[in-house]
Each structure stands twice: as C-alpha cells, then as structure tokens.
C-alpha positions in Angstrom: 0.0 0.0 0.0 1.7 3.8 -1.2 1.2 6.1 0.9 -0.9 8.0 -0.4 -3.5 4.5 0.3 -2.2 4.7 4.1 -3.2 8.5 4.4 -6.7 7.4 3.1 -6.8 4.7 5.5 -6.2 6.9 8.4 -8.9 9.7 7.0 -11.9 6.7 6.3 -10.8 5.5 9.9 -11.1 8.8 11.7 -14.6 10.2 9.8 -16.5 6.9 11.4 -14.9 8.5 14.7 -17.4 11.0 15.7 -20.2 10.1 18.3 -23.6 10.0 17.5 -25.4 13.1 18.6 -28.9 11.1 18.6 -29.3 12.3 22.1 -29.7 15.8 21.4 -30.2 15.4 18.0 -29.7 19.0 16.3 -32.8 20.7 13.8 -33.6 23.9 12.1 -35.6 26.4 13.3 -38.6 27.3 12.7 -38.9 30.4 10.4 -42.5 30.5 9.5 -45.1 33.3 10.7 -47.9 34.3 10.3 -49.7 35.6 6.9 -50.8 38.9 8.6 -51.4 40.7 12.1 -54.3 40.2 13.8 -55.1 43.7 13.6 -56.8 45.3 10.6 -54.2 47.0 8.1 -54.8 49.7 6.2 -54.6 49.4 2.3 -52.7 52.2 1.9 -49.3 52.3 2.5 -48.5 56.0 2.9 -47.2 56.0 6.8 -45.5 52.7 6.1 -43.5 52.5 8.9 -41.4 49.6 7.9 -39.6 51.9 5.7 -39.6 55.4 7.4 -36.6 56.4 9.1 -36.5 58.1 12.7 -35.5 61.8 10.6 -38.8 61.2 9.3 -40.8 59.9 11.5 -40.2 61.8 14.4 -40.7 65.8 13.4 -40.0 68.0 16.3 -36.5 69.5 15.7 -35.8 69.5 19.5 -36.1 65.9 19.5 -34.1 65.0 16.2 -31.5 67.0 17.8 -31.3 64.9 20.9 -31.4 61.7 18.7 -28.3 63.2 17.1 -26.3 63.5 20.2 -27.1 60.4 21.2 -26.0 58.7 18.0 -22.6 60.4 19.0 -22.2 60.1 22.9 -24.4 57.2 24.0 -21.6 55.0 26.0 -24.0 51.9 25.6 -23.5 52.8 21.9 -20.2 53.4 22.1 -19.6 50.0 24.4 -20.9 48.4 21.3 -19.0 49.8 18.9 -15.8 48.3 20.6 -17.3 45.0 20.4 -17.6 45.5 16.8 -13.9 46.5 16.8 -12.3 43.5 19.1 -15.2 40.9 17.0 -12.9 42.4 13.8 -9.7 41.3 15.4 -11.6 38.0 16.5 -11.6 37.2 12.5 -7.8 38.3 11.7 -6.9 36.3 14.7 -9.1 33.2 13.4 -7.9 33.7 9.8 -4.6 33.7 10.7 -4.5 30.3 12.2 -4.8 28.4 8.8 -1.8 30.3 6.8 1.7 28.9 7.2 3.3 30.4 10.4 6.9 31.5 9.2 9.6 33.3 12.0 12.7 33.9 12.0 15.4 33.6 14.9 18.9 33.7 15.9 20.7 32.2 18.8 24.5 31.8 20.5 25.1 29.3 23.0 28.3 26.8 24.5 28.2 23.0 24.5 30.3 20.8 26.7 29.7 16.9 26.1 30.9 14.2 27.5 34.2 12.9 26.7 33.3 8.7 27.2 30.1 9.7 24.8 30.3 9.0 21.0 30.3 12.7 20.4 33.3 13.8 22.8 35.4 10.6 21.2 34.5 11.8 18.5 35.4 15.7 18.9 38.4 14.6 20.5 39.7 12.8 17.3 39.0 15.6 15.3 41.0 18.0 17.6 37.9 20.0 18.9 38.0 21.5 22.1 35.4 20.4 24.4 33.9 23.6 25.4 32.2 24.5 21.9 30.3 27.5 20.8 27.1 27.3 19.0 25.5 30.2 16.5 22.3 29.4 14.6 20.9 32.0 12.4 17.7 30.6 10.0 13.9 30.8 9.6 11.2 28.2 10.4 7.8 27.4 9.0 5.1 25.3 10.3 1.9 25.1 8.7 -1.4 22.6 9.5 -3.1 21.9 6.5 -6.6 21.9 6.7 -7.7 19.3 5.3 -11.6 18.9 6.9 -12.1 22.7 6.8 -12.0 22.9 11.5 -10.2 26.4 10.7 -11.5 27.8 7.9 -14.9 26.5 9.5 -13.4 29.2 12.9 -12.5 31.7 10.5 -16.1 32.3 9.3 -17.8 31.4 12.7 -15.7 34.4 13.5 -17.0 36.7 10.7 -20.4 35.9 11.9 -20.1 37.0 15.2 -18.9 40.3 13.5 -21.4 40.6 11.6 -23.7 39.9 14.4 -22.1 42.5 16.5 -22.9 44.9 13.9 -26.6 43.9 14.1 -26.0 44.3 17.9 -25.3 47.8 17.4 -28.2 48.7 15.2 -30.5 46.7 17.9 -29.1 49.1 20.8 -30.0 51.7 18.3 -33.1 51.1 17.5 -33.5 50.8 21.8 -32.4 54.1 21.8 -34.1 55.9 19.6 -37.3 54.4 21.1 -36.1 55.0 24.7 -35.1 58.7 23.7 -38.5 59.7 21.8 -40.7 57.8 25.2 -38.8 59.8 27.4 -39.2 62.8 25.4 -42.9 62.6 24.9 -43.2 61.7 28.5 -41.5 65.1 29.4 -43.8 66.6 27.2 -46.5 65.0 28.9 -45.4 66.1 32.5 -45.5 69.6 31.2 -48.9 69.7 30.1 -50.2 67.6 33.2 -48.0 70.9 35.4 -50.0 73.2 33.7 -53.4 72.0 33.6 -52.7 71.3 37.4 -51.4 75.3 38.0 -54.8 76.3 36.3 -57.2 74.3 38.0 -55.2 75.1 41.5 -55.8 78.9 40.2 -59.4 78.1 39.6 -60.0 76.0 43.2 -58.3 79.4 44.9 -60.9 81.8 43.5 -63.5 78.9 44.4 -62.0 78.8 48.0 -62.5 82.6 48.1 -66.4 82.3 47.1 -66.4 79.7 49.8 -65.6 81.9 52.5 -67.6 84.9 51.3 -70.3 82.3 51.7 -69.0 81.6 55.2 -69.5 85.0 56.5 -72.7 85.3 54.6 -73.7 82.3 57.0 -74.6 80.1 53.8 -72.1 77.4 54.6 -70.1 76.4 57.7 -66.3 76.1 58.5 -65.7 72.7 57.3 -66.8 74.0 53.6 -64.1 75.9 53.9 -62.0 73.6 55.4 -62.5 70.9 53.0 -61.9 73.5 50.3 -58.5 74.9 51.6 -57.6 71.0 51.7 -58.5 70.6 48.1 -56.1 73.3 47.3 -53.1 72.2 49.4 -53.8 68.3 48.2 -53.6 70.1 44.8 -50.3 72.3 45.8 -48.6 69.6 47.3 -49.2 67.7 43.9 -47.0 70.1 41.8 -43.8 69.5 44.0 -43.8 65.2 42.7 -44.5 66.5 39.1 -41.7 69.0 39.3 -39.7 66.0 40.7 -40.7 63.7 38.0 -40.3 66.5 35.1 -36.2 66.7 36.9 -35.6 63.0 36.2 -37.5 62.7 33.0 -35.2 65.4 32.1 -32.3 64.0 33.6 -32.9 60.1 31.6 -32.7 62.0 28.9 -29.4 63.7 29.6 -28.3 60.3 30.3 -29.3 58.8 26.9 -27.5 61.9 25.2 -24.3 61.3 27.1 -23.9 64.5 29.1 -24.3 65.7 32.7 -27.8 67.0 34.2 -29.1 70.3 32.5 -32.3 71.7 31.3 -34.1 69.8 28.0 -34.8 71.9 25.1 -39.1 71.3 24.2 -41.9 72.9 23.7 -44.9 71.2 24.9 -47.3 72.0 22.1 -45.4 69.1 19.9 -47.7 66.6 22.0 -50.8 68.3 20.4 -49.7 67.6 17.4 -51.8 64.8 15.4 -50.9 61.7 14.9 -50.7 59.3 11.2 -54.3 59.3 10.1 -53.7 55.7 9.3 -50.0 53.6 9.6 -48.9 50.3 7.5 -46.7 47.8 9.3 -46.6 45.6 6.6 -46.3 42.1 6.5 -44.4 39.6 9.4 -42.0 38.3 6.8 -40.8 41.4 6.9 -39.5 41.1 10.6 -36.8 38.8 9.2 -34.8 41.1 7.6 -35.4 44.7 9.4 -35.8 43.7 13.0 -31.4 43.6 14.4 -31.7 41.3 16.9 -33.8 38.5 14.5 -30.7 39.2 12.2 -28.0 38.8 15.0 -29.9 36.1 16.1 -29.8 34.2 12.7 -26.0 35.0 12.4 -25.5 33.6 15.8 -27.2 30.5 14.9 -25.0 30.0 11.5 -21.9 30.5 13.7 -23.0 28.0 16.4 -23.9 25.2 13.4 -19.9 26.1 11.9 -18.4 25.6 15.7 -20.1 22.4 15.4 -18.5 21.2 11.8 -15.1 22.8 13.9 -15.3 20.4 16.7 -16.6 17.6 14.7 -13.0 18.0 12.9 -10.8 17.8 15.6 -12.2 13.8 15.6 -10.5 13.3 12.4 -6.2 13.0 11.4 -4.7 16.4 11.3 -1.6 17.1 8.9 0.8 19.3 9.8 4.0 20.6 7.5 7.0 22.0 9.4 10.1 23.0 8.0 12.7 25.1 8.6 16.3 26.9 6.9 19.4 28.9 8.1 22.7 28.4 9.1 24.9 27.2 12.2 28.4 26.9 13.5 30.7 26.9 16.2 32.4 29.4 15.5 31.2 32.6 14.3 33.3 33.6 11.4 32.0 30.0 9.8 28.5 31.2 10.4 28.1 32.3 6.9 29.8 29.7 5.2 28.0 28.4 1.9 27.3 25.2 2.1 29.0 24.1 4.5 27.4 25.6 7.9 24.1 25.2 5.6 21.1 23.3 7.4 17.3 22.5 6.7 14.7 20.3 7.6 11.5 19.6 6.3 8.9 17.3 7.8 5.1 16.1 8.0 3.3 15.0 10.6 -0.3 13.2 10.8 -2.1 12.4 14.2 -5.4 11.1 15.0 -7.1 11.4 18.4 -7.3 7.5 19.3 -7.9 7.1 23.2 -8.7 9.1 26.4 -10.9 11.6 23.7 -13.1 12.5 26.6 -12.7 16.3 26.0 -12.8 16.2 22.6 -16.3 14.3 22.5 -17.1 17.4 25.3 -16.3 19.9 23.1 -18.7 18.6 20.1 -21.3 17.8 22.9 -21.0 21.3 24.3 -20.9 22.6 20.8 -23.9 21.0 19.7 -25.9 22.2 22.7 -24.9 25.5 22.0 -26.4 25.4 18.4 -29.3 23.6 20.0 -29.9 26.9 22.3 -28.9 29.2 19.1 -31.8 27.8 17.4 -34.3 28.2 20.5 -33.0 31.7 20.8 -33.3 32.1 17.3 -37.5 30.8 17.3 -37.7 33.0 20.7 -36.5 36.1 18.8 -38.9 35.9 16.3 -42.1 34.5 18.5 -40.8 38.3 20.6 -40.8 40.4 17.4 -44.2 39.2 16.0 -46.1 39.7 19.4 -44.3 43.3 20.2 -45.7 44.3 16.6 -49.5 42.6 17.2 -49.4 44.1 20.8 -48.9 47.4 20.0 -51.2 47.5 16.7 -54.3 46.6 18.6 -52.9 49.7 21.0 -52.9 51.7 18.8 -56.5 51.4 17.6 -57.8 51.0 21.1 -56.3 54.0 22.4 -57.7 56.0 19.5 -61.3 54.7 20.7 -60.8 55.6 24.4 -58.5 59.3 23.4 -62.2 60.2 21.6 -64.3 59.1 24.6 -62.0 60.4 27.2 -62.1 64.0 25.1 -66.0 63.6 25.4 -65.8 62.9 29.4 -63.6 66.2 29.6 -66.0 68.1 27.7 -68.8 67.2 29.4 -66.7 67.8 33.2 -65.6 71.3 32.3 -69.0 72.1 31.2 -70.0 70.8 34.8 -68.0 73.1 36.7 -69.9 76.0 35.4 -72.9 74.2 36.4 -72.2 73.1 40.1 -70.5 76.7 40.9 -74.1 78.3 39.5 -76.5 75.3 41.6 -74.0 76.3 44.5 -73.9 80.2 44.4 -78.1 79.5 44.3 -77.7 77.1 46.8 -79.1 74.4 45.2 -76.1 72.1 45.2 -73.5 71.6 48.2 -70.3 72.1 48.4 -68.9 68.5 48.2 -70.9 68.6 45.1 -68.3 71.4 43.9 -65.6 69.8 45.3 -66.3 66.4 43.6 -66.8 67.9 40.1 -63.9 70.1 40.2 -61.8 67.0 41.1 -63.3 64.7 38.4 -62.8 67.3 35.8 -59.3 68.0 37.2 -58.3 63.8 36.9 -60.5 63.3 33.1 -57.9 66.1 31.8 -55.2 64.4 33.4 -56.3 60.9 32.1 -56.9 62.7 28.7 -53.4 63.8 28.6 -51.6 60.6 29.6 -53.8 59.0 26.9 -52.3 61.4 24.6 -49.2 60.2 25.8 -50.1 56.8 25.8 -51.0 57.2 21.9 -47.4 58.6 20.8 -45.9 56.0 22.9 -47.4 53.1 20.9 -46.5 54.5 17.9 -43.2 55.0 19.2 -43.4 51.0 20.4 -44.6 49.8 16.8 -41.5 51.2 15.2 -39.2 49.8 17.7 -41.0 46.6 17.2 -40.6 46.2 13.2 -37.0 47.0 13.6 -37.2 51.2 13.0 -34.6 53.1 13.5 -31.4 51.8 12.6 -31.4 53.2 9.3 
C-alpha cells in the first residue's frame, strides 16, 4: 500500500470516529409566521412605517436633535462599537490560524559533552576542544493543513459574530431611539399635566374665596371651607412630585445623550400635534430582515452550526508541515559559510485522536448544545418580534377609541363646573358637590393627557418593534 493509500486509510478511519449526537439530536428552526397581524391593516401604505426612518418619522427638531447627540455620545452605543472592533480582530486572529506560520530567529550558545560519549570521542579525534560554541541564524515554517475545513470553518464562525455584533449595534440603536423619543414625549407629557394642574389650583383658589364669602354670609359652615383649603393644598402639594418627576425625566434624557444634568430643550405643544391618520406595518415576513436582533440572532445560529463542523473535525487526522532553513556553527566567522554551515529540515506529521478523547467528544457535545440553544433563541427572537408588533397595533387602535371618549368625558366635566359653581352660588347644590366635580374634571384632563401620551408612545413601540430606526 503507497502512501498515499495509508493517508486514506487513516482519514476513512477517523470520519466513522465521531459520536452520535442522537441524544440531542440537532434541527432547524422554525422560520415560518404568520400571513398577517391580527389587527386590521390599512390598504394604503402611505405611513408605512417599515420603511420610514426616525429623521422622518419623528418631526420636532428638539427631538431630532437629541437623537443626534445620542448617536454620538451614548456610552451603551459606544460600548458596542468596541465589540464590533475587538469581534474584527476576533476574525484576523481566526484567519490567521490556517496560513503557514513562518519566523525567524537567531541564537548563541556553549556545549560541553561528555568525553566517554560518542560525540566527545569523536570531537576529540578531530581535535575539537570540548567547550564548543554554538551560532544558529535561519527561519522556520510550520503550517497545518486543513484538510476537513476545522479552521476555515473558525475563521467564518468568526466573521459571523462580527457581523452579528454589527446587528447588535443597530438593535441598541433602535433601543435608543425608542427610549429617547418615550422619554421625550413623556416630558412633554409632564408639562402639560403641570400646567393644567397650575390652572385648575388657580381656579379652586378663587372657588375657595367664594367659599368663604359664603361663610361670613352664613350660607355654609367652617368645614366647607375647610374641605376646600384642603383641596387646594392636596392640589399644591401635587405640583412638588410633578416638578420632581419632570427633573428626572429630564435627567434620563441627559443620560441617553451622554452628558451631565441640565435643562431639555421642548416645547410642549409638539404633544398636540396629530398623529398618522392611518400607519402600514406591513407584513411579518418582513421582521426577518429589518428587526437587528432576528438578524443577529440568525447570524448567531450559522456560527453555532460552523463551531459544530469545527469540533466535529478535531475527531478526524490532522496534517501538519514543518520546516525550517538557516545556518549554524561553532564558531562565528564560519557562520556564513556556503554550504557548509548550511542546514534545513522539512517534515510532515499526521495524528489522529485515538484514546482518552473524553474532551474532545465534550467539546462537540458542548458545541452541539450550544447550536441547539442558538436555534431556541433564534425561534424566541422571532415569537418576541411578531407579538411586540401585534401588541402594539391593537394599542394603537384601542387607544384612538378611548382618546375620543376620554375628550368627550372632559368636555362634558368642564362644562359641569360651570354648572355646580351656579346650583352652588343659588344654593341648590353643596359644596362637596363642587368639590367632587372640580376633582373629576381636574383627573378626566389628566387621564386625557396621559392618553395622549399613551397614543405617541405606541406609535413610538410599533416602530421599535418592526425594527425602525437603525437606518
């Protein structure tokens, strides 16, 4: 048998090697969704939001700006940006490993040997002292052919993870865009909710006054007045925790931008501004390619199934090529000497794992699991995605339904103050009558508000959830 035959041999024998993985037996994910949302689409596409960007999508200027400076100064963005960088090494490093490995090297050194050796008989015939110097100057190569692909197989697990750490990026982007615009409109919504409850406080004062004109007209008692003045403080008391909540709404979104406390430029007005008569969020299929983490997900997955092919390798013989040129002498002016202080070697070598494999079956077990949970993550990504986007699309129509009730209930409560002061002032309705209408009207226009808010938020959600943002 040449050997040539013997290499085969050695190759058939080590590719029936590899354990059966029957006990975690590996599959493909599932990649199928739905045809459609559950909620009603419209027809037209004009405010499809699978293809807006945030520039236009989002039109206050104040709040493109922030987006802006976060882009630039978020450190979570910035973390992940040197993740991108050192996963970029990760695949020099990787592709490195199957080119030859050539370095060069020099060296100076004394032997003694043994004179009742073979080599100090020897030296001694020849008239050689027995202390000799030794000078080696050369170059050596070693190179493992890859002959079952384990490190090319590496190599482009390796430019997977990069890639997936790009789509890592853009998903922490899209999280911040979407974290930046809530806490923006939230801000917004704080102001409006301080100002209705300045006015109203200003209306319950003047009330208060009535109240005791009406006390020292001996048409009510002291605890009218009482229960009014406690109204007003209640309502006093109530600006302090909006103030307080305004600060760190303001302060999270210093935080996202990447710079120290200081005031937020808004104007409050932008939440009064109406929404997308009517959004598209086209079809689920489309989650596959614009939603970043499904697409670092995936990439994850095709990396895990190559670390698998990588460990199933090491099972099978590995060739290896080393060789090596340059020159030695003991003495240094022969260093040089052509051919005659000329050496080189060249040499192949093929192993095969054949006992104690313990940690090489590990390694494929382990590696195998991991695909196994790349695939789960992979089905869990996607199952996330499609119910984020169906969520938020039946929010958006129900809080369109209550926003036009709740404007109704706020009508009808402010047209109710009017009535209780006049049934009061005639004395045909009480004072807790006055109280408890004032307060109603006072929470409807809060409610009415955070629906408002409630309303830019989903719309803010969908777009985070079909993977807006990035762009």
């Amino acid at each position: 048998m040449g050997r040539f035959g013997l290499l085969g041999c050695v190759g058939l024998l080590g590719l029936g090697c590899a354990p059966s993985l029957s006990q975690n037996p590996p599959r493909e994910p599932q990649r199928e969704l739905p045809a459609s949302y559950s909620a009603p689409q419209p027809t037209a596409a004009a405010n499809n939001l699978v293809e807006m960007t945030w520039r236009h999508l989002f039109e206050e200027p104040e709040l493109r700006s922030l987006i802006e400076l976060a882009l630039e100064h978020n450190q979570e963005l910035n973390i992940r940006v040197q993740e991108i960088i050192i996963a970029q090494n990760e695949v020099l490093a990787r592709e490195g490993e199957y080119l030859p490995k050539v370095s060069v090297g020099a060296g100076a050194g004394v032997d003694k040997v043994s004179e009742h050796t073979s080599q100090g008989v020897s030296d001694e015939a020849h008239a050689l002292p027995a202390i000799l110097q030794n000078y080696k100057l050369g170059f050596t190569a070693s190179w493992e052919v890859d002959i079952w692909g384990r490190l090319r197989n590496t190599a482009k697990a390796a430019t997977l993870r990069y890639l997936s750490s790009i789509e890592g990026r853009n998903f922490v982007v899209t999280k911040l865009v979407a974290e930046l615009a809530r806490s923006y409109y939230e801000l917004l919504a704080l102001d409006r909710q301080l100002a209705v409850l300045k006015q109203n406080i200003d209306i319950q004062s003047r009330g208060l006054q009535v109240v005791r004109l009406q006390k020292e007209a001996a048409k009510v008692t002291e605890l009218a007045v009482q229960r009014f003045e406690a109204e007003v403080l209640k309502n006093q008391s109530q600006q302090y925790d909006l103030q307080q909540r305004i600060i760190e709404a303001e302060n999270r979104i210093n935080f996202l931008v990447g710079r120290f406390p200081q005031p937020v430029a808004r104007r409050a007005e932008h939440l009064e501004a109406p929404l997308p008569s009517t959004i598209s969020a086209g079809i689920p299929a489309q989650l596959l390619a614009n939603r970043p983490d499904v697409k670092q997900a995936e990439l994850e997955l095709a990396a895990a199934k190559l670390d698998v092919q990588a460990a199933k390798a090491r099972f099978y013989p590995a060739l290896s090529i080393d060789a090596g040129v340059g020159y030695q002498a003991f003495n240094v002016k022969h260093l040089l000497a052509t051919p005659e202080s000329l050496i080189f070697n060249l040499a192949g070598n093929l192993t095969a794992p054949l006992l104690n494999r313990q940690a090489i079956k590990a390694d494929y077990f382990s590696a195998n699991a991991a695909q196994m949970q790349a695939v789960f993550k992979y089905e869990q990504t996607l199952l996330q995605a499609f119910t984020e986007v169906a969520n938020q699309l039946a929010m958006i129509g129900n809080l369109d339904k209550r926003f036009q009730l709740a404007t109704q209930q706020v009508d009808r409560l402010t047209r109710s103050i009017e009535t209780s002061n006049v049934l009061f002032q005639s004395a045909r309705a009480d004072y807790l009558e006055v109280l408890t209408t004032r307060r109603d009207a006072l929470e409807s226009q809060i409610e009415l508000i955070d629906t408002k808010l409630r309303q830019r938020l989903a719309l803010v959600n969908v777009y985070q959830a079909l993977g807006g943002g990035w762009r």
